[in-house]
C-alpha positions as CSV (number, residue, x, y, z in Angstrom):
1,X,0.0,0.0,0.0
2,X,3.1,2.2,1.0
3,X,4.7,1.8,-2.5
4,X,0.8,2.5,-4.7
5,X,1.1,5.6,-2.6
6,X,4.6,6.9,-3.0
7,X,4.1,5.8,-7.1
8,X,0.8,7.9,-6.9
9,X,2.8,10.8,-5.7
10,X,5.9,10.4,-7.6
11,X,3.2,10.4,-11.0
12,X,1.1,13.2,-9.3
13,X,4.4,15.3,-9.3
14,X,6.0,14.0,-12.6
15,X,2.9,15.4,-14.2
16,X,3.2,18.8,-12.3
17,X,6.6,19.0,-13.3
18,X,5.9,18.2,-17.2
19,X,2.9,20.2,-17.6
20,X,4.4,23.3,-15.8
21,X,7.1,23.1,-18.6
22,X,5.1,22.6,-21.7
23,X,6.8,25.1,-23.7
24,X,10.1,23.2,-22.9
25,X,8.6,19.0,-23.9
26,X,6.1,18.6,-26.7
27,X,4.4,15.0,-25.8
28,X,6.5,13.2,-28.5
29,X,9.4,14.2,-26.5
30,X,8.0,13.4,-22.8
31,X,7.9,9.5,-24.6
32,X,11.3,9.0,-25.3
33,X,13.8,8.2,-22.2
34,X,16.1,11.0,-21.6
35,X,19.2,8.2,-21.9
36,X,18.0,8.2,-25.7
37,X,18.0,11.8,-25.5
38,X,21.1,12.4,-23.6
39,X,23.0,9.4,-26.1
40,X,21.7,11.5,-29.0
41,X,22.9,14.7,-28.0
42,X,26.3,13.2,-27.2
43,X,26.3,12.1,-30.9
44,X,25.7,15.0,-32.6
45,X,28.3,16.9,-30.4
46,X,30.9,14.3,-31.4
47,X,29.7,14.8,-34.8
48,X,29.9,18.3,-34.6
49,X,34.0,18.5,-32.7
50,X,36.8,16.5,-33.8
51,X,38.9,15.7,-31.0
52,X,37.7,18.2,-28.2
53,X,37.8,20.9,-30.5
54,X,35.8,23.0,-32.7
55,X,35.6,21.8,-36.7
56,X,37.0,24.5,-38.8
57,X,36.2,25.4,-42.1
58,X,39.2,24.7,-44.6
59,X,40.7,28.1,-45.5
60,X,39.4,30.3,-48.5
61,X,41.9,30.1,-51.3
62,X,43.0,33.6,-52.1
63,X,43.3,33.2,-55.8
64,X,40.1,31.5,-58.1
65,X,41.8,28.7,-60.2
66,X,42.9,29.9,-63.6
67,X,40.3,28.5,-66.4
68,X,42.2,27.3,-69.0
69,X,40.1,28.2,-72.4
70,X,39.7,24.6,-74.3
71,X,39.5,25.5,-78.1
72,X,37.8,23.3,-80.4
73,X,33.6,23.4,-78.6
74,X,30.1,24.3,-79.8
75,X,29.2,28.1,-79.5
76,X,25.6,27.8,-80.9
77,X,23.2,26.1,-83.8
78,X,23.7,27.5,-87.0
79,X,21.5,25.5,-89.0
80,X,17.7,23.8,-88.6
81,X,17.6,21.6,-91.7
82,X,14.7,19.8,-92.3
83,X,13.2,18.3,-95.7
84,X,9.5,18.3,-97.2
85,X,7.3,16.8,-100.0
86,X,5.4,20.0,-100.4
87,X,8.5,22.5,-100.1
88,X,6.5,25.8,-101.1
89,X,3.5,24.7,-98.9
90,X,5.5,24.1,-96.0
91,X,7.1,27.4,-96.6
92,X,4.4,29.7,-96.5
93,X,2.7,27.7,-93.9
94,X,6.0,28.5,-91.6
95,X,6.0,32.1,-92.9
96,X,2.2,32.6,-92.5
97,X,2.0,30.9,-89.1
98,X,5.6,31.3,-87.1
99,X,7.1,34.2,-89.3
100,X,10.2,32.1,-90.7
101,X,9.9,33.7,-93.8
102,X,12.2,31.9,-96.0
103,X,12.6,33.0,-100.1
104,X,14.9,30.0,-100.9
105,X,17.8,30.5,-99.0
106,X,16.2,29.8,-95.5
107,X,15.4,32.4,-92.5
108,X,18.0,33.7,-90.5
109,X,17.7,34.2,-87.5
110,X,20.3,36.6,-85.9
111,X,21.7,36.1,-82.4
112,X,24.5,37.2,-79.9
113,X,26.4,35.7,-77.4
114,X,25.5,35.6,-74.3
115,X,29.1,36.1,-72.7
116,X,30.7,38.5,-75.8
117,X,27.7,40.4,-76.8
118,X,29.6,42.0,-79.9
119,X,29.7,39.1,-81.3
120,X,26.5,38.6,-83.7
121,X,26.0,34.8,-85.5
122,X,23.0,33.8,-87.9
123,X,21.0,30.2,-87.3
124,X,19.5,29.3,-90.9
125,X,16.5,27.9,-90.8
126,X,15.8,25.8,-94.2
127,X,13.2,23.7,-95.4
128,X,15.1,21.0,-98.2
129,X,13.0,19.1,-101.1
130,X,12.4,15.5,-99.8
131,X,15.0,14.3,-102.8
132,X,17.7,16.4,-101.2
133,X,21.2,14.6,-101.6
134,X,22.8,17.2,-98.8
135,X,21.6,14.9,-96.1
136,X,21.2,11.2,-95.9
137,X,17.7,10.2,-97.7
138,X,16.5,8.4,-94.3
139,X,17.1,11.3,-92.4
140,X,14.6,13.9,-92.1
141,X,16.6,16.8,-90.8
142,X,20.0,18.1,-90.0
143,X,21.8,20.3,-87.0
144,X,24.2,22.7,-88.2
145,X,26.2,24.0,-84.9
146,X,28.7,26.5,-85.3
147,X,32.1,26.1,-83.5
148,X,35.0,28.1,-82.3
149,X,37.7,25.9,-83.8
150,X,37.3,23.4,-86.3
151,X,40.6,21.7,-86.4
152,X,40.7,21.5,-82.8
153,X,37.3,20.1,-82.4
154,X,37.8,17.5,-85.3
155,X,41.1,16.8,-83.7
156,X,40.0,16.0,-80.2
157,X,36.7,14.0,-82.2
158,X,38.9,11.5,-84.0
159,X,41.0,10.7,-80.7
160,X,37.7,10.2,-79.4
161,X,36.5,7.7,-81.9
162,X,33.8,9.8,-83.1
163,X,32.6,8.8,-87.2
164,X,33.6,11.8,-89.1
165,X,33.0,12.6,-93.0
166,X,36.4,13.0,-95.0
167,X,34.6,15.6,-97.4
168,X,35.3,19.4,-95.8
169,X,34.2,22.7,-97.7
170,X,35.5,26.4,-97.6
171,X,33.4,29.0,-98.6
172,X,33.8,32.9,-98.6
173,X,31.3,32.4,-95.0
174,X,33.3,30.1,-93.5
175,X,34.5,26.5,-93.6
176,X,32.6,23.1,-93.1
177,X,32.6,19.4,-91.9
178,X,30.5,17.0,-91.0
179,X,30.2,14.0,-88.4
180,X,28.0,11.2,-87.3
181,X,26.1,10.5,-83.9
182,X,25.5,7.2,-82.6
183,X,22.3,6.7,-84.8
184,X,24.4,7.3,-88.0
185,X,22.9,11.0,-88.3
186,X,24.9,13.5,-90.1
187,X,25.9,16.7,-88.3
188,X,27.0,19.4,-90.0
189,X,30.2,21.9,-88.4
190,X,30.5,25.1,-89.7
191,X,33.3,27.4,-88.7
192,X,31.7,31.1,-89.6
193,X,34.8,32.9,-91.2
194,X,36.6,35.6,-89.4
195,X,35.0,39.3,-90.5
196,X,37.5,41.8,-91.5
């Protein structure tokens, strides 16, 4: 009877004690033994210090690391290439509907870079007869992407393994190659020719 009464008491005040500090224990906390809460702190502080002391940041290096400037990458598309059965149809419909207005030498569509605005490129946008030989007859379009440095890009393509056309052209706009993807699509490189 001794021991109901001294539990009674001890629960009586347990209760008094938790409820007088509500804003200190939410009920999910007043569940979990305070070993397991004690154990848990002791984690996270040895988490937290490495040996008794404080875990310092690593220094700030003074100097950003020098970006080396790769030659030989993509700058932008130069070309959309895609081929019709109904060339004129499809080009008014583009013209009437989307404003490509293309006269038989394709839209261009002018553009800048985004980190050298001064410098101004062209993406063509051309619809091809469905006989076209300038692409392969099972392919139904071609990517033109203009590059920085076409030796350096077909360079670093061939120690890559990448399929590449022998056949290059030099016009007075700038010189051209071409390459294959995985599926056996032709892509077409154009180096734009420096302006005077």
């Amino acid at each position: 009877m001794k021991n109901r009464t001294r539990n009674r008491e001890g629960a009586r005040k347990r209760d008094r004690f938790l409820h007088s500090n509500r804003n200190l224990y939410n009920a999910q906390m007043q569940k979990i033994p305070w070993s397991t809460i004690a154990l848990g702190s002791l984690l996270l502080i040895s988490v937290l210090s490495k040996g008794g002391q404080e875990v310092q940041s690593p220094p700030e290096k003074s100097k950003p690391p020098v970006k080396v400037e790769q030659r030989g990458h993509i700058l932008g598309i130069g070309g959309v290439f895609f081929k019709s059965a109904n060339r004129d149809q499809m080009r008014e419909w583009y013209s009437k509907h989307l404003g490509l207005a293309d006269k038989g030498q394709g839209a261009m569509l002018r553009w800048r870079e985004h980190d050298d605005p001064q410098k101004e490129h062209i993406t063509s946008w051309t619809i091809f007869p469905a006989s076209t030989k300038y692409f392969d007859p099972g392919q139904p379009f071609m990517i033109n992407y203009i590059v920085d440095d076409m030796d350096a890009l077909l360079d670093r393509l061939k120690q890559e393994g990448v399929k590449i056309d022998p056949k290059r052209m030099d016009e007075s706009f700038g010189r051209f190659a071409w390459i294959y993807d995985l599926d056996g699509n032709k892509i077409e490189l154009w180096q734009p020719s420096a302006k005077p």
